[in-house]
N, C-alpha and C positions, 0 to 999 in steps of 0.2 A: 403412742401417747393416749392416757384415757381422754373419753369425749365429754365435754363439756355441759352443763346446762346453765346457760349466762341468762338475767334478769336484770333487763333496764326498764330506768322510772325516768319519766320525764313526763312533763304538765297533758298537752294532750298532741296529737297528730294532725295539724296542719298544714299547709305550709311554709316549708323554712330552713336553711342551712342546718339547722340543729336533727328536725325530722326528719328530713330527707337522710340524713348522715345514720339516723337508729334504722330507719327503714333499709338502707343500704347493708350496713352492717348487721341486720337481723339477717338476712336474706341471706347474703355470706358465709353465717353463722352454720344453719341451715344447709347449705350449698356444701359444706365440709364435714356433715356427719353430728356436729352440735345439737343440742336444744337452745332455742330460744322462744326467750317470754318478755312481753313488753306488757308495763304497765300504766296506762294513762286514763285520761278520762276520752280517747277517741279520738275520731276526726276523720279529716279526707284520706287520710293513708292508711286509718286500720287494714278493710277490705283488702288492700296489697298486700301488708303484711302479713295477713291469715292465707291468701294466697300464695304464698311463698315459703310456707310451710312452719312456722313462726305461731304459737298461741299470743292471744293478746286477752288481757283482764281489764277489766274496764272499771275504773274507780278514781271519783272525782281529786284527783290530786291538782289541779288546776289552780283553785280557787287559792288565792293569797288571804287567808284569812285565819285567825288562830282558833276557830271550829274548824279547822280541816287538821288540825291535830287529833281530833276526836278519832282519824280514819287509822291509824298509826294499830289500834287494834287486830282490825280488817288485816290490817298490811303484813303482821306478825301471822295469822292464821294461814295466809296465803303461804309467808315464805318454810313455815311448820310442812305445810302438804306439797309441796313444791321441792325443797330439799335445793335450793341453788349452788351451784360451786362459787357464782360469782353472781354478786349484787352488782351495778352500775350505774348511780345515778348521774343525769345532763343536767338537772336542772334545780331552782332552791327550795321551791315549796314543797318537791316531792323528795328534799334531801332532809327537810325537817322533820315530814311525815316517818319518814324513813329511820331518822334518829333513836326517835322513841319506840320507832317497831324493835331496832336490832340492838335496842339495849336490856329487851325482853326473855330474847331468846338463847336457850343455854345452849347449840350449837350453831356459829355461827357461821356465815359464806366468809368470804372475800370480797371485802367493801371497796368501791375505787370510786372517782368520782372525776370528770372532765372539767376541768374550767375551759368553757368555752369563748370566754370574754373578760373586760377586765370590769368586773362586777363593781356598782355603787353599791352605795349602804352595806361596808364592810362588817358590822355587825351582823346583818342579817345574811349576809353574806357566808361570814366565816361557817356556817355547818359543812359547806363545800370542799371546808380542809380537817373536817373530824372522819376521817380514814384509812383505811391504811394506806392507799397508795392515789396519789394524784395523776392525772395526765394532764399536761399542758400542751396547747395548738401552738404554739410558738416561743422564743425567747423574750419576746417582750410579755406575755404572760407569766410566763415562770417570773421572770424579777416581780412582777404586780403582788402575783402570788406570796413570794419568798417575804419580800420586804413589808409586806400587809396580813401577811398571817404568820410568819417566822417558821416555816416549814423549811426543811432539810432539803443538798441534791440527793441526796438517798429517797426522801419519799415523794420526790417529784420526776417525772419521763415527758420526757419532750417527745410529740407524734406528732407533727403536722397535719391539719386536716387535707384529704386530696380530693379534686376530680375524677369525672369518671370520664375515663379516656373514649368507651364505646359513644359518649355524646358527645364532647369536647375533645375535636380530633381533627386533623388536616386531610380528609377527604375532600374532595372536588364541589362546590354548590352544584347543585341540580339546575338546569337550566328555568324549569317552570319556577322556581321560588327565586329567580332572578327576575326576570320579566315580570312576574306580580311585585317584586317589591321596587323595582324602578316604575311602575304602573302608580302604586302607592305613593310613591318618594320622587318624581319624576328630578324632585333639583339635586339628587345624590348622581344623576347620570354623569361619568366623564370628571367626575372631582375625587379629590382628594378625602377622605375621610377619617374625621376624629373623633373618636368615640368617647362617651362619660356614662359606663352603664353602672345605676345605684338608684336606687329611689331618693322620691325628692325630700331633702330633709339639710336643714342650715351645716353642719356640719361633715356632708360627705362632701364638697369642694365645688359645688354647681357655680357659687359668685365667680373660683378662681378661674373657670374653665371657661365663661364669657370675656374674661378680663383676658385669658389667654388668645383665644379667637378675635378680640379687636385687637393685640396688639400684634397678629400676624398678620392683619389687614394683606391678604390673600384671596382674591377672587375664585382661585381655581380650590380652593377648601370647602368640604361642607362638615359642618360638626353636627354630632348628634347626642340628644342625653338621651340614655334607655333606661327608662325604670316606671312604676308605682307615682301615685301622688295619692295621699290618704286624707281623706275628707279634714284630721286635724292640718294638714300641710296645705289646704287648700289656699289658705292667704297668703303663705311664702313661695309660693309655687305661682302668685299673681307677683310678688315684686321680678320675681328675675323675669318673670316674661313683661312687665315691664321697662325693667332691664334694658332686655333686649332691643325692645322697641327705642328707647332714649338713644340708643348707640346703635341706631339703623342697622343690625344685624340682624334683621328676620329673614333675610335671606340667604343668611350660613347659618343658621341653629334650627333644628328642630327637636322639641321632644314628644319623643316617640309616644311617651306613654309607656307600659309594662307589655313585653313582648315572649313570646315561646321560641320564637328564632334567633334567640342571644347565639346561639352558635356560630348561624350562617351570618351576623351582624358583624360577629366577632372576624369574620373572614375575609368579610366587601373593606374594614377598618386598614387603616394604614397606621395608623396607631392607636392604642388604648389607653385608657387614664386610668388612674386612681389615684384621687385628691384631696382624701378625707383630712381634716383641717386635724380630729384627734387621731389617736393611732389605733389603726385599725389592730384586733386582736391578729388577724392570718393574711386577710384580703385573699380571700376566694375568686373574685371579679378577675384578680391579677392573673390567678394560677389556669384558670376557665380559657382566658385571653390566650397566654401563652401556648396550651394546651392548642388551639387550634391554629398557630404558628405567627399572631401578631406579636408586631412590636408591641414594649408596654412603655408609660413613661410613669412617673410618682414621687409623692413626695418622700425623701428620706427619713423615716421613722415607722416606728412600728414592723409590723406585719410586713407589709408590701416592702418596705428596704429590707426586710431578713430574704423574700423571695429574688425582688431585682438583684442582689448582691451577689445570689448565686446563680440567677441564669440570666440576668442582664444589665450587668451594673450600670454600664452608659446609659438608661432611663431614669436614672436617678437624678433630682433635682434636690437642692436646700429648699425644706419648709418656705413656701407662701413666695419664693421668691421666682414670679414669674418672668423675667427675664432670663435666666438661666433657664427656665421650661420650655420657654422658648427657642433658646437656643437648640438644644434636646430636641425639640420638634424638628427643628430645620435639616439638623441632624439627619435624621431618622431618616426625612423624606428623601433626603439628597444623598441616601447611599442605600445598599442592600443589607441594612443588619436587621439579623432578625435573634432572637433570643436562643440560647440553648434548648435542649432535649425537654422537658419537662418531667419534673423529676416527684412534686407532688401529686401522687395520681390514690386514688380511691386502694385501690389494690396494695399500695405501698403502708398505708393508715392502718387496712385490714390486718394486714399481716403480724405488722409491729404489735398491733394491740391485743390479737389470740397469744403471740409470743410474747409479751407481760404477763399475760394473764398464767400462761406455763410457767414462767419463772419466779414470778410471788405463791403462786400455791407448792411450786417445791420448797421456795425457803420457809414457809409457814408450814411445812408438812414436820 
């Protein structure tokens, strides 16, 4: 098979499920003989990706504003010297920019475009379906997609996003990152633990996961939230620790705050949540968990019930109804289920998506 030169746009390189997923799959790209070109306005991840053998262009496609259509020029000259097989944009401002370059050019790539979410402001939105081929992270995407922009299953492909198994793995904890974080956490020693990793924000399920923890009124439990709280979330992030306090549970909740050893977190867990109130596009959190051989439990819809259905249905609960989660908890604790194999993994995403990218350039050939 000839080797590829693929070309994604996305706002800029920070971090974030979206960047980490171009950074991964640049590298990949790369790793099998490819060219890869990313185009953003930057960030913490360029330096890797030029390290990984990967060009990066730097051009402020960031900004949401209708001067950054001016850059659409730029963008055409780049893709003129560049000669792409495959265009790929993640994201919408640089799928707009993108519009007006590739409607310039009299030979054109292979335009694809990821919906990675189930996008508001469907107008501004819809450029993400002017392509010829879409990819969608889940089922419940695709219907978002389908029934909001009227695209076909012919120019939609369902790819999961995965984890990467070398981080998210059922290796042993080290004993020094034990002993410091019971050091840190002394009231995690000897209990049960339930985990809520998400950043803090009203709609990833933090209310139901207090309301869950009082109503298993459990001594031997310690629950933990693991995430982010960003200076807007700063006042909602004071009611539930309020919350907490009303309903003398300061002594089973803590939040952690935003951590780098979600791994080994995900390990010490006896079970993991995902309790986002909307539906999640994939639920990553779930697939990470599972990945390193916890139970999971969730609400049924979205993302995270396409996951638990296939590798562990019994964590499934009806929307919001805590008492059935409950149940599920008790479950869990009081027997040895643990979830299947893991099945979305990084390496399964990569694959899929070099082998679209072969079978639309032969039918268009």
């Amino acid at each position: 098979m000839n080797k590829l030169k693929v070309i994604q746009l996305l706002p800029e390189l920070n971090f974030g499920g979206v960047e980490r997923g171009v950074k991964d799959f640049s590298k990949a790209l790369v790793d099998r003989g490819h060219q890869s070109i990313v185009i953003s306005n930057g960030g913490l991840l360029q330096e890797e990706i030029e390290n990984n053998g990967a060009k990066h262009i730097n051009l402020p496609i960031h900004k949401k504003r209708i001067t950054s259509l001016f850059l659409a020029s730029q963008l055409k000259v780049i893709y003129e010297k560049e000669k792409p097989d495959i265009v790929h944009i993640r994201s919408r401002m640089p799928a707009w920019i993108n519009f007006f370059a590739y409607k310039k050019l009299k030979k054109r790539p292979l335009l694809i475009s990821t919906f990675h979410g189930l996008y508001s402001t469907p107008i501004y939105s819809q450029v993400m379906s002017k392509v010829d081929h879409t990819i969608s992270i889940s089922n419940t995407v695709k219907n978002y997609i389908q029934s909001t922009y009227k695209m076909t299953d012919g120019q939609i492909t369902i790819i999961p996003r995965g984890c990467d198994s070398d981080q998210f793995n059922k290796e042993p904890i080290e004993e020094p990152w034990l002993s410091k974080w019971y050091e840190e956490f002394p009231q995690t020693q000897g209990k049960k633990i339930l985990t809520l990793p998400t950043r803090i924000t009203k709609w990833k399920g933090v209310d139901s996961f207090i309301d869950l923890v009082e109503s298993l009124d459990d001594d031997n439990l310690h629950a933990l939230v693991v995430g982010p709280v960003s200076d807007s979330k700063k006042k909602y992030y004071k009611t539930l620790v309020n919350k907490v306090n009303e309903r003398s549970l300061t002594n089973k909740i803590t939040f952690t705050g935003s951590r780098k050893d979600i791994a080994n977190i995900y390990k010490i867990s006896d079970v993991v949540y995902n309790l986002s109130i909307q539906p999640e596009p994939f639920g990553r959190t779930t697939i990470e968990a599972i990945s390193c051989g916890s139970a999971v439990a969730g609400w049924k819809h979205g993302g995270t019930q396409e996951i638990l259905e296939e590798l562990f249905p019994q964590g499934l609960a009806e929307l919001n109804n805590i008492e059935e989660l409950k149940d599920i908890t008790l479950d869990i604790l009081g027997s040895s289920q643990k979830p299947s194999e893991n099945i979305f993994t990084s390496e399964r995403m990569i694959d899929s998506t070099i082998n679209l990218y072969y079978d639309l350039l032969n039918k268009s050939s």
